[in-house]
DSSP file (Angstrom, degrees, kcal/mol; ACC not computed):
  #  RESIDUE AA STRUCTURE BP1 BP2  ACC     N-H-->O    O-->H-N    N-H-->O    O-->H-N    TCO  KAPPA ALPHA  PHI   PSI    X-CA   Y-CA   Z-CA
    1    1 A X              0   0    0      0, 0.0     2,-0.6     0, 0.0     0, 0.0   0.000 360.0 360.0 360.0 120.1   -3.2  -12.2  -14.0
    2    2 A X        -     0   0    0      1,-0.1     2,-1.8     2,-0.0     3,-0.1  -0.541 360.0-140.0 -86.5 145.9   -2.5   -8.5  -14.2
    3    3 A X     >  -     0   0    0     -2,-0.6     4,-1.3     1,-0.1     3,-0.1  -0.666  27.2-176.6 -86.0  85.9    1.3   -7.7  -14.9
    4    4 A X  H  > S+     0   0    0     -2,-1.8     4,-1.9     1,-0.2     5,-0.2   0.607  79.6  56.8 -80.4   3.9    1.9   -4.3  -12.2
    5    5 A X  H  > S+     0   0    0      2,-0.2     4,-1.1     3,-0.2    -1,-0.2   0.872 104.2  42.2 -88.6 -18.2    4.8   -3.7  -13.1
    6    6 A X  H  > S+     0   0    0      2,-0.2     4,-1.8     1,-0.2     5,-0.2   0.752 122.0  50.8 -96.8 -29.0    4.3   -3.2  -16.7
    7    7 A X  H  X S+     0   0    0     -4,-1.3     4,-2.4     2,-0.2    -2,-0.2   0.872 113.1  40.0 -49.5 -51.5    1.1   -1.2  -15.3
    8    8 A X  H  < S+     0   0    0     -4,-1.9    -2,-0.2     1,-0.2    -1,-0.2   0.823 115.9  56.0 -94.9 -11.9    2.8    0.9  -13.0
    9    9 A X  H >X S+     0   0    0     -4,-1.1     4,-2.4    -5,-0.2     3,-0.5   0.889 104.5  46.6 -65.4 -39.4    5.7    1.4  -15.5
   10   10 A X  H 3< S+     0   0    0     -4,-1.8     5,-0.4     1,-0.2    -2,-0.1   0.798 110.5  57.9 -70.0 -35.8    4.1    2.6  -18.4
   11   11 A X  T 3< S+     0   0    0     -4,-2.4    -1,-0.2    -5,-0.2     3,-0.2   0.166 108.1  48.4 -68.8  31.3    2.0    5.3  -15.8
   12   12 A X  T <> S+     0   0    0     -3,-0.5     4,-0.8     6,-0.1    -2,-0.2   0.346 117.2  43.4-117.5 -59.3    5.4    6.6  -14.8
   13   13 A X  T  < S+     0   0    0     -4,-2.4     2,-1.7     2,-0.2     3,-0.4   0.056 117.3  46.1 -65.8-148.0    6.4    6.9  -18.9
   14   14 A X  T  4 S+     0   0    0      1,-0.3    -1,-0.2    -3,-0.2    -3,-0.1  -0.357 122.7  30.2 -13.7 -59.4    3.7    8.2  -19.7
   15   15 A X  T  4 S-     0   0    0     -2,-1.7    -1,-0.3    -5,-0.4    -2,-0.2   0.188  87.3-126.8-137.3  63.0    3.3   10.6  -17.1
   16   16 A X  S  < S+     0   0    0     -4,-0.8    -2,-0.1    -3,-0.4    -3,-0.1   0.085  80.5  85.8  83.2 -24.9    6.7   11.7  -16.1
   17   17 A X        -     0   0    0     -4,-0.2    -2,-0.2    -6,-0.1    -1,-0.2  -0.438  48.5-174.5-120.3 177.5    5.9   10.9  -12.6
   18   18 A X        +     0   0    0     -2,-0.1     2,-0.4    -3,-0.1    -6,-0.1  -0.146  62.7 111.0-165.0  45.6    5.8    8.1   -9.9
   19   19 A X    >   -     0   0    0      3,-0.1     3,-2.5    -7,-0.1     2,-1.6  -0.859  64.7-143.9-126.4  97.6    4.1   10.4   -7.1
   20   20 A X  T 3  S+     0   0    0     -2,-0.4    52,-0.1     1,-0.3    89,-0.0  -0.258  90.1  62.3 -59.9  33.2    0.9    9.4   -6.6
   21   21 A X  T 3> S+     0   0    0     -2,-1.6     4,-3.0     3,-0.1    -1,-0.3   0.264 112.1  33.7 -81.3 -53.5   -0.4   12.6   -6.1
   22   22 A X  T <4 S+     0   0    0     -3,-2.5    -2,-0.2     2,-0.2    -5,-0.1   0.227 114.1  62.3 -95.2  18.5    0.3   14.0   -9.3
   23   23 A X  T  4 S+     0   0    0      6,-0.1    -1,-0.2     2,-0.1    -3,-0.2   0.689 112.3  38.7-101.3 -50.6   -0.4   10.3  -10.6
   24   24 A X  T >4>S+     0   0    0      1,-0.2     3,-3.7     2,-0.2     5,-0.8   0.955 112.3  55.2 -71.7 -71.0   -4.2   10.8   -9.1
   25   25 A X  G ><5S+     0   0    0     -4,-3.0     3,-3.7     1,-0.3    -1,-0.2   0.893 112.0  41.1 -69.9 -42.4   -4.3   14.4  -10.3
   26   26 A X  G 3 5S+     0   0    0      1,-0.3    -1,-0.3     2,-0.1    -2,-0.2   0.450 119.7  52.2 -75.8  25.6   -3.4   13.3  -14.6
   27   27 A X  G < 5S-     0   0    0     -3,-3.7    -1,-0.3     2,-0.1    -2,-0.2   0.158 113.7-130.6-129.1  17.5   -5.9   10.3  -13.7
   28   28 A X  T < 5 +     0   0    0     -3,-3.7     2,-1.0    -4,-0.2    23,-0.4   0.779  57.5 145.3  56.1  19.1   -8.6   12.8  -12.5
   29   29 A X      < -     0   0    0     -5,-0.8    -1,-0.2    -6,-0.1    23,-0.2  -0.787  44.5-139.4 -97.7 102.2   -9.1   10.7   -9.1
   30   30 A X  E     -a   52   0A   0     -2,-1.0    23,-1.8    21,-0.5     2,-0.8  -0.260   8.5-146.7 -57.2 134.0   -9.8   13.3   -6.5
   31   31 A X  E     -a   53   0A   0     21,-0.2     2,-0.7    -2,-0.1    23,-0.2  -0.876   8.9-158.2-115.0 126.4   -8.3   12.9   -3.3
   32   32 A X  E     -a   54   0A   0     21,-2.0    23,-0.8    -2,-0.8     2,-0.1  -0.806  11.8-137.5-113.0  97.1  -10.1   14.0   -0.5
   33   33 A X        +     0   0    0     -2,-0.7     2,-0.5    21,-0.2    23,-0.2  -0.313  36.4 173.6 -52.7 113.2   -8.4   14.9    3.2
   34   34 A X        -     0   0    0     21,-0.1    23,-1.0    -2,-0.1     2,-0.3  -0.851  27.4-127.0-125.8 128.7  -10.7   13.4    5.7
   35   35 A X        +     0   0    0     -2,-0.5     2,-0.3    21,-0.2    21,-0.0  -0.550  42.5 151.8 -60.3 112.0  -10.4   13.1    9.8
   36   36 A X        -     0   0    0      1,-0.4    22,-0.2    -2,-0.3    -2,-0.0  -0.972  47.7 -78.4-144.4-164.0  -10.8   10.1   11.1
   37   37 A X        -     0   0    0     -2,-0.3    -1,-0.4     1,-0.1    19,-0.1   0.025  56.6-101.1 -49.4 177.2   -9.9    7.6   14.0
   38   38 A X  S    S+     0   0    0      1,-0.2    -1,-0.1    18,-0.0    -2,-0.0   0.817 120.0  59.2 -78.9 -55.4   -6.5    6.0   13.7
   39   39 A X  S    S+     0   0    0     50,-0.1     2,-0.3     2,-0.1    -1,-0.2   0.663  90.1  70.5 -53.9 -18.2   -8.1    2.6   12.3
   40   40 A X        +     0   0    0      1,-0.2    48,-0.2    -3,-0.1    -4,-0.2  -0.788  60.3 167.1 -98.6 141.3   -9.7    4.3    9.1
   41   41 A X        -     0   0    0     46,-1.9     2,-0.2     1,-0.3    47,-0.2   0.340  60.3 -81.5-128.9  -2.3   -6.2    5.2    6.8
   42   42 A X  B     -C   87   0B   0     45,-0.8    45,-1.5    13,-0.2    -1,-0.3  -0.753  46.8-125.3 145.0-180.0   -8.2    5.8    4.0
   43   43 A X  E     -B   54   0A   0     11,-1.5    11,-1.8    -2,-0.2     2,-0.5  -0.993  13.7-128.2-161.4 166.4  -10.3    4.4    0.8
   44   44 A X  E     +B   53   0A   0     41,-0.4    41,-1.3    -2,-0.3     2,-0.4  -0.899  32.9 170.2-103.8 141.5  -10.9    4.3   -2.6
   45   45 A X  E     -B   52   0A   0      7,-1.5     7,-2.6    -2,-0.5     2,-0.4  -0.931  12.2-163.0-150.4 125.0  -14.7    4.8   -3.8
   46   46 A X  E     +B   51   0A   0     -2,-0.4     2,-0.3     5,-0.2     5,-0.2  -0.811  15.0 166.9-104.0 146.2  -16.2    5.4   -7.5
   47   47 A X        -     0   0    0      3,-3.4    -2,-0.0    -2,-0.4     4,-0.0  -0.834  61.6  -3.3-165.6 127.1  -19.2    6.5   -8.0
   48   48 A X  S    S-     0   0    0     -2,-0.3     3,-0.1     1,-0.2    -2,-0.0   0.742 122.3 -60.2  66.9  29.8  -20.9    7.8  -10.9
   49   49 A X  S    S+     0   0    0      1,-0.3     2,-0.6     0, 0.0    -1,-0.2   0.699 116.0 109.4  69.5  35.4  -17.6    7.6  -13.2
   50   50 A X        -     0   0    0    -21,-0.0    -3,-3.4     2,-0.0     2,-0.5  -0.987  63.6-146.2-131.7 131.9  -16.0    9.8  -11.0
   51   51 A X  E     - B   0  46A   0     -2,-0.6   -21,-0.5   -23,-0.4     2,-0.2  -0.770  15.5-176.1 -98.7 123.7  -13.5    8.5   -9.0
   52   52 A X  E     -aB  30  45A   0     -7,-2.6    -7,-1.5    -2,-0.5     2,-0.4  -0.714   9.4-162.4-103.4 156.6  -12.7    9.7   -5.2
   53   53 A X  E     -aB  31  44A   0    -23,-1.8   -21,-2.0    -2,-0.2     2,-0.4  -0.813  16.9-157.1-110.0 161.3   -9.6    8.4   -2.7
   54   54 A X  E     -aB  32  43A   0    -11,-1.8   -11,-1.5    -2,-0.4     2,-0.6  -0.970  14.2-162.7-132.3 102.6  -10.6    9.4    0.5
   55   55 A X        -     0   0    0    -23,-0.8   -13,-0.2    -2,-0.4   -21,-0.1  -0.824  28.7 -97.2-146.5 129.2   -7.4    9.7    3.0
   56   56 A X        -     0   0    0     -2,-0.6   -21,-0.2   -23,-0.2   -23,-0.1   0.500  25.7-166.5  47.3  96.1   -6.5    9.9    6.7
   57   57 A X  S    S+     0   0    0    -23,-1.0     2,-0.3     1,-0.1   -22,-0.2   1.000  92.6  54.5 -53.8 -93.6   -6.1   13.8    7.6
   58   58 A X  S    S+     0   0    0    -24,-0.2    -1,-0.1   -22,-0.2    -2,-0.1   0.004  85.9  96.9-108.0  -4.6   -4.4   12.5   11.1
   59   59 A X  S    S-     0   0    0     -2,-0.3     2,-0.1     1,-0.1     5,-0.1  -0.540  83.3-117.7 -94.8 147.1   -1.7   10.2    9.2
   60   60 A X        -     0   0    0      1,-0.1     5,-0.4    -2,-0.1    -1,-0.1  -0.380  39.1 -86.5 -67.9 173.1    1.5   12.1    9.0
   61   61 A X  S >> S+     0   0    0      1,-0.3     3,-5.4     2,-0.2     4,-2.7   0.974 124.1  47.2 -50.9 -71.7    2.8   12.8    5.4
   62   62 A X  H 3> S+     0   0    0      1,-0.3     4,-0.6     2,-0.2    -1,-0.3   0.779 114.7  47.5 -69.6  -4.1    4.8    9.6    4.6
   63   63 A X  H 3> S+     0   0    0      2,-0.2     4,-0.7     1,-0.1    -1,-0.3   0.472 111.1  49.2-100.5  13.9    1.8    7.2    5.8
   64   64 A X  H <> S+     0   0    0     -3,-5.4     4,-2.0     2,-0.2     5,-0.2   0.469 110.1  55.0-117.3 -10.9   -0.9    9.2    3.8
   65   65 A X  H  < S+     0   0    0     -4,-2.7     4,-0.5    -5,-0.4    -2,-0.2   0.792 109.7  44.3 -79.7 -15.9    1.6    8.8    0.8
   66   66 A X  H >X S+     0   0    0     -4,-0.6     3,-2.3     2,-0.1     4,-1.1   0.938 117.4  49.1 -77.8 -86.3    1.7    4.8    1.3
   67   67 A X  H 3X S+     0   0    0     -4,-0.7     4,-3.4     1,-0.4     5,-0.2   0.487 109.5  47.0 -77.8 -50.3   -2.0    5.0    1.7
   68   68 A X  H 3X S+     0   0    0     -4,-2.0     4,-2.4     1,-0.2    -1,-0.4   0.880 113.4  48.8 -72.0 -27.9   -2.6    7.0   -1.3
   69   69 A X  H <> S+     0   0    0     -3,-2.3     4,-0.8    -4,-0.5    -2,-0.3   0.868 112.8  51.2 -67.8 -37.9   -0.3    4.7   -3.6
   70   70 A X  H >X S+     0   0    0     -4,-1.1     3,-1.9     2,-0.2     4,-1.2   0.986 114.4  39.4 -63.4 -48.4   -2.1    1.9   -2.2
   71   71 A X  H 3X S+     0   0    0     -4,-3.4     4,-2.8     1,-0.3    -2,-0.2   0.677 108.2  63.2 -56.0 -37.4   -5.5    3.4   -3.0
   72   72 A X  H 3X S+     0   0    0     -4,-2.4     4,-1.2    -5,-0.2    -1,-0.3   0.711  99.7  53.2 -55.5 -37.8   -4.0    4.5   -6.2
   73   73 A X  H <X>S+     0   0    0     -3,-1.9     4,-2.2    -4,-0.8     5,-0.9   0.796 110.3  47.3 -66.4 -47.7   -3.6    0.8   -6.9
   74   74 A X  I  X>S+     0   0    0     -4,-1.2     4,-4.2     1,-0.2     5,-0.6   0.991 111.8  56.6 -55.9 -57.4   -7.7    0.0   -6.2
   75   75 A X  I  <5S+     0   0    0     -4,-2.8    -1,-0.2     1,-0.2    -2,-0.2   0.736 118.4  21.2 -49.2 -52.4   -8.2    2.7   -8.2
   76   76 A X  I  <5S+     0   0    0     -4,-1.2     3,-0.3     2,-0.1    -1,-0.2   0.895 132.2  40.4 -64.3 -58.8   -6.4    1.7  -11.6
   77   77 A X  I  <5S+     0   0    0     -4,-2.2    -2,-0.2     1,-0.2    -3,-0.2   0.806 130.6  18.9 -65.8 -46.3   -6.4   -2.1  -11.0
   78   78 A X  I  <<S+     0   0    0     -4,-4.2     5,-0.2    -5,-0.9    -3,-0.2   0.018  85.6 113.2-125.8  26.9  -10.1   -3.0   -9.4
   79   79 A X  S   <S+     0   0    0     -5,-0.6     4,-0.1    -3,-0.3    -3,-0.1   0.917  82.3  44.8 -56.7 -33.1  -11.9    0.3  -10.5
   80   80 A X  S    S+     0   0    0     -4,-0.2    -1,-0.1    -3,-0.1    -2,-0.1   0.968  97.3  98.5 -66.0 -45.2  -14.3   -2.1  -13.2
   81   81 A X  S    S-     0   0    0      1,-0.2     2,-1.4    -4,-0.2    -3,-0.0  -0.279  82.6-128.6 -60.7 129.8  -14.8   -4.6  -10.1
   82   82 A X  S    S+     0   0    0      2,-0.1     2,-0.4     0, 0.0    -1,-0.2  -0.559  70.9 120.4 -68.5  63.0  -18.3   -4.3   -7.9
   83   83 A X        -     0   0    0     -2,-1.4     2,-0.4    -5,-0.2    -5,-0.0  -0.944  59.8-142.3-158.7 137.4  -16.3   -4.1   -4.7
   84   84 A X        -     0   0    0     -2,-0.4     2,-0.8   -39,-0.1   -39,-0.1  -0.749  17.7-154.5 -66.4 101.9  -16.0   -1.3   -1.8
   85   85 A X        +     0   0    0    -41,-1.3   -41,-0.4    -2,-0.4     2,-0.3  -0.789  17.8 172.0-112.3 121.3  -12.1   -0.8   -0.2
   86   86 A X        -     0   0    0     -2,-0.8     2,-0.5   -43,-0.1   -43,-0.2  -0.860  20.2-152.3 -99.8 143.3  -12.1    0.6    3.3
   87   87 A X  B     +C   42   0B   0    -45,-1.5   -46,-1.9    -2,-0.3   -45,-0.8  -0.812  30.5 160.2-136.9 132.9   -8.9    0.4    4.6
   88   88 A X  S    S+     0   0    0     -2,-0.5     2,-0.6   -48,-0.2    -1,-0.2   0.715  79.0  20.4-100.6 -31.4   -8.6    0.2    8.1
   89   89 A X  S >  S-     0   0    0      3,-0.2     3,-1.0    -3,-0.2     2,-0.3  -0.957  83.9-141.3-135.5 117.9   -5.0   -1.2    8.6
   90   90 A X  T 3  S+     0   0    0     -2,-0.6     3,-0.1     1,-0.2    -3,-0.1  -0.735  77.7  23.4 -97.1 148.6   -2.8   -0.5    5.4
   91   91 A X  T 3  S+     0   0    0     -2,-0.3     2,-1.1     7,-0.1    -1,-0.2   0.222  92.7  99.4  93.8   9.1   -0.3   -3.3    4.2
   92   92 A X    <   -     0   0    0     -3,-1.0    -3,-0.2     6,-0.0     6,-0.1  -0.732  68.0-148.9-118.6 101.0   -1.9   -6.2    5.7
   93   93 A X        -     0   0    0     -2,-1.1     3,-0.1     1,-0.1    -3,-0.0  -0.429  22.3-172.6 -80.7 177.6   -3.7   -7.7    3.0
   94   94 A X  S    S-     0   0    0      1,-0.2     2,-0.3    -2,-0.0    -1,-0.1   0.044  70.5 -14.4-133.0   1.6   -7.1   -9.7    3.3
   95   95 A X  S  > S-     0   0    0      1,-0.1     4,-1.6     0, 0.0     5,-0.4  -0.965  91.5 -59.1 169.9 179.1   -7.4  -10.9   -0.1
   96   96 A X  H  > S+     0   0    0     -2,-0.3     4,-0.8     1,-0.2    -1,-0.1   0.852 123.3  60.1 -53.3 -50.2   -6.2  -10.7   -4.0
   97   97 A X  H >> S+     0   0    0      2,-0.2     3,-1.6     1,-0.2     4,-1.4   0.903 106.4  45.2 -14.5 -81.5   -7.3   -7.0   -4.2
   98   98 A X  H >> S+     0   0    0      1,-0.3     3,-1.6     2,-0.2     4,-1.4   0.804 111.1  46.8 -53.7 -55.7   -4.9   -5.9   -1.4
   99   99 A X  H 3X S+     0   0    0     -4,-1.6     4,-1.4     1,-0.3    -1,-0.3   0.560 114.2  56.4 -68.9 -21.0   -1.8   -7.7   -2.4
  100  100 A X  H <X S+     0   0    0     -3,-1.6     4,-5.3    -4,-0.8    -1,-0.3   0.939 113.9  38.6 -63.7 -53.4   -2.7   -6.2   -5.8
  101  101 A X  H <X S+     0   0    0     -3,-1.6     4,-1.1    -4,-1.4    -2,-0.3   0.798 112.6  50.0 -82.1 -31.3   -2.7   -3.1   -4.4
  102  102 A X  H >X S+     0   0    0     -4,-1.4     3,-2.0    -5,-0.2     4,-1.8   0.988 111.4  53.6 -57.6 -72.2    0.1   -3.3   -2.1
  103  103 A X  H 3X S+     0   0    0     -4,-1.4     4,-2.4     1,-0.3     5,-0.3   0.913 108.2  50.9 -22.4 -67.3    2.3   -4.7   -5.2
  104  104 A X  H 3X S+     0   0    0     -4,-5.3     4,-2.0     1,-0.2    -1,-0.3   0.811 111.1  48.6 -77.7  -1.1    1.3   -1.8   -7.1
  105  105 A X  H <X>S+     0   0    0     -3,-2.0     4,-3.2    -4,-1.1     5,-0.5   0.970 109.8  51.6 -62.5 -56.3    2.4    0.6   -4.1
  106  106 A X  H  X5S+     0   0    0     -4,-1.8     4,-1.7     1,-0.2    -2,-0.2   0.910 106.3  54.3 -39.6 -68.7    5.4   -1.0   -3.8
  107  107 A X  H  <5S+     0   0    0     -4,-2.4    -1,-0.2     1,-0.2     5,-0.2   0.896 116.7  38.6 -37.1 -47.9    6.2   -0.6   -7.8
  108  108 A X  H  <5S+     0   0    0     -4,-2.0    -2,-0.2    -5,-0.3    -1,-0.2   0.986 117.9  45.5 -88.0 -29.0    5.7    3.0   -7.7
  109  109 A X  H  <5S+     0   0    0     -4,-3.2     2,-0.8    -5,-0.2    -1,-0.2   0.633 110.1  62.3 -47.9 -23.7    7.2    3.8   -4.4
  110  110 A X  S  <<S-     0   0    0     -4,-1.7     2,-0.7    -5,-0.5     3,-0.0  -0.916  75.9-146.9-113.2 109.4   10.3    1.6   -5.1
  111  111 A X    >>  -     0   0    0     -2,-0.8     3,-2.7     1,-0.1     4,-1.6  -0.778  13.5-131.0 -68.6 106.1   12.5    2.4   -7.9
  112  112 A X  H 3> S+     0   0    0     -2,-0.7     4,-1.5     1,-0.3     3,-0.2   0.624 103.3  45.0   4.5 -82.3   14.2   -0.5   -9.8
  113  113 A X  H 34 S+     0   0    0      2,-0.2    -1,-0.3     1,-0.2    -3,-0.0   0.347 109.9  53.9 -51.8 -19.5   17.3    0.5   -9.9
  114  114 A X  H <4 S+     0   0    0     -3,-2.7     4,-0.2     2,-0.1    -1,-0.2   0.654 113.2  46.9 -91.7 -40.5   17.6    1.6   -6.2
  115  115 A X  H >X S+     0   0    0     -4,-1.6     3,-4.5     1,-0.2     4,-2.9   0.998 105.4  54.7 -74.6 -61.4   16.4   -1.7   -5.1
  116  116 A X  H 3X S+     0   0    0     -4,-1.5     4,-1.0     1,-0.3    -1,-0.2   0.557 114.9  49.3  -9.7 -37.0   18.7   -3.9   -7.4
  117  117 A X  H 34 S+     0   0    0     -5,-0.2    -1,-0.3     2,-0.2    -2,-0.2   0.553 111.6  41.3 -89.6 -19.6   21.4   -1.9   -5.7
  118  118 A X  H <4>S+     0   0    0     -3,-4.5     5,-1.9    -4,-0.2    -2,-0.2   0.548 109.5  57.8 -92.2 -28.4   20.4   -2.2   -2.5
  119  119 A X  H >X5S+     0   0    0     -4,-2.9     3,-1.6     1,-0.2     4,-0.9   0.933 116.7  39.0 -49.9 -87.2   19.5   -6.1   -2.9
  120  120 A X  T 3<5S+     0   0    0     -4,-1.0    -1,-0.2     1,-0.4    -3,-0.1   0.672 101.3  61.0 -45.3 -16.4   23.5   -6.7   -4.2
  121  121 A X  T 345S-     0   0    0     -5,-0.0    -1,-0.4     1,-0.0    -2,-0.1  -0.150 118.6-127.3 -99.8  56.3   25.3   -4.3   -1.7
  122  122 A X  T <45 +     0   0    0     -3,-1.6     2,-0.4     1,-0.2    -3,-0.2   0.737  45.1 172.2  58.2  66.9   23.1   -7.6    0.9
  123  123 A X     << -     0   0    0     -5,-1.9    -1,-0.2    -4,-0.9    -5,-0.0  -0.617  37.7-109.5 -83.0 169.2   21.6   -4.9    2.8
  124  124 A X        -     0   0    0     -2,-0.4     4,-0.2     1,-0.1    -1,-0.1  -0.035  28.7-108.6 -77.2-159.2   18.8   -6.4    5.2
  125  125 A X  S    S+     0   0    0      2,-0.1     4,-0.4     3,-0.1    14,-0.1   0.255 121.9  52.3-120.3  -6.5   14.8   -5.6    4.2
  126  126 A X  S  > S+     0   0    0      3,-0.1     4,-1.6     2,-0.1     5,-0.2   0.597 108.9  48.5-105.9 -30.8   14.7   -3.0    7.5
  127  127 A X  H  > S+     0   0    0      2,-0.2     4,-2.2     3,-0.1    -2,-0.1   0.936 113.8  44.2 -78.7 -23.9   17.8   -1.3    6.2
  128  128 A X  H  >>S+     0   0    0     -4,-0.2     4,-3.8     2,-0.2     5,-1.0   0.939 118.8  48.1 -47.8 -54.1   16.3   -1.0    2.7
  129  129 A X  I  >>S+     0   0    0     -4,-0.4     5,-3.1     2,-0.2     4,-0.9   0.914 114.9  39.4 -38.9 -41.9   13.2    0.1    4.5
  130  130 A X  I  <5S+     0   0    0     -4,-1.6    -1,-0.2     2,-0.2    -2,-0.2   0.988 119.9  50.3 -80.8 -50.2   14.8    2.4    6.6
  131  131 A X  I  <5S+     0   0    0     -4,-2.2    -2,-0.2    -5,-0.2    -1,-0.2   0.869 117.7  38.9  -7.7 -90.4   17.1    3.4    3.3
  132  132 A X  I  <5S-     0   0    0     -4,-3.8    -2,-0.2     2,-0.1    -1,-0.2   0.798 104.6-128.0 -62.5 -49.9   14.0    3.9    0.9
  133  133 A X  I  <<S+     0   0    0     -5,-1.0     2,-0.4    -4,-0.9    -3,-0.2   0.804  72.3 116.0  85.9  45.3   11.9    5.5    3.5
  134  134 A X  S   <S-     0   0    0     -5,-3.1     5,-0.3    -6,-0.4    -1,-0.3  -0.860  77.5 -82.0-145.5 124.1    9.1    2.9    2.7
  135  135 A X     >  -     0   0    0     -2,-0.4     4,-0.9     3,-0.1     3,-0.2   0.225  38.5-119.8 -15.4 149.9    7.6    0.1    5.0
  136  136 A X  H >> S+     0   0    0      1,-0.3     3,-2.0     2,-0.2     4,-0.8   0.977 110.1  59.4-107.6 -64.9    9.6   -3.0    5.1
  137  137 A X  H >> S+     0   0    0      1,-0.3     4,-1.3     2,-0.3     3,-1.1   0.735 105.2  48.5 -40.4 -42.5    6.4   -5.2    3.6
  138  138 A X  H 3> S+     0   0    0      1,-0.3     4,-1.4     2,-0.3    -1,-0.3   0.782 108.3  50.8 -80.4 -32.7    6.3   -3.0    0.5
  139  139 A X  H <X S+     0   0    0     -3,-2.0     4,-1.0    -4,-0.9    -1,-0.3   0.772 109.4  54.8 -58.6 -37.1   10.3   -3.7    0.3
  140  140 A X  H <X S+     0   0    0     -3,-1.1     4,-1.1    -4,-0.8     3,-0.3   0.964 111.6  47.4 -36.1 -84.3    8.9   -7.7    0.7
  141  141 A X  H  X S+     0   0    0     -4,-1.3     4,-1.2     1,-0.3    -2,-0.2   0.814 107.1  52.6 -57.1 -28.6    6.7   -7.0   -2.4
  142  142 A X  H >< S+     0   0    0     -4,-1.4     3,-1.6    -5,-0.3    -1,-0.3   0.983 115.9  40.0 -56.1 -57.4    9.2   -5.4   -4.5
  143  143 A X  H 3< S+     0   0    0     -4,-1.0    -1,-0.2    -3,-0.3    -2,-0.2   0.347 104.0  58.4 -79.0 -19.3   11.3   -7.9   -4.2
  144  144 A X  H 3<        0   0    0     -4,-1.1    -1,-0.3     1,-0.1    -2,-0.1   0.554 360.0 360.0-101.7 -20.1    9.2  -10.9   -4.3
  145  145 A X    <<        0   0    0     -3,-1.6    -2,-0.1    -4,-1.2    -1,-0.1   0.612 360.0 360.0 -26.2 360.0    8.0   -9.4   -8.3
């Protein structure tokens, strides 16, 4: 069983950050702006040791920043594994891989200490959401750690 928290906590010490932009750029995973329909929100794909995320031109900013944290997840977490991720609908997983990846969005998107704070002052999981400025399921994963 991999431990994401302990994953996505040591990339955060390690490098400074927990924007998964500048996470990709000090892991060398290229992120590539591509156009496509509304269903495609992006994917991660390696090939030849080089690792690409692929994401969603048409997304506004905060949904191609869930996308890329999710992607970010394949990428660090299932990079070794023989397996292709399209993702056509993001945060509805379809197997262990997604909920992996979703978890490890969630971790870096969510700060500890913000959530813990929001948990005790009994906010709802759509007023965290709305709070946090991050999809109410990834508020669901934090919490569920």
């Amino acid at each position: 069983m991999i431990n994401i928290h302990a994953r996505v906590k040591h990339l955060k010490q390690k490098y400074g950050t927990g924007n998964p932009k500048q996470l990709s750029k000090e892991l060398h995973i290229e992120i590539i702006q591509k156009e496509y329909s509304t269903y495609t929100k992006g994917y991660f794909i390696k090939t030849l040791r080089n690792k690409f995320i692929v994401v969603n031109s048409n997304l506004d900013t905060y949904s191609q920043n869930i996308v890329l944290a999710h992607e970010l997840g394949h990428a660090i977490l299932h990079s070794s594994e023989d397996i292709y991720f399209i993702r056509e609908q993001t945060l509805f997983p379809v197997g262990r891989y997604e909920i992996e990846a979703n978890k490890f969005a969630a971790e870096l998107l969510i700060d500890d200490s913000e959530i813990y704070s929001l948990k005790k002052s009994e906010l709802s999981i759509p007023e965290m959401s709305k709070y946090l400025s991050v999809p109410e399921k990834l508020i669901q994963y934090k919490l569920l750690k």
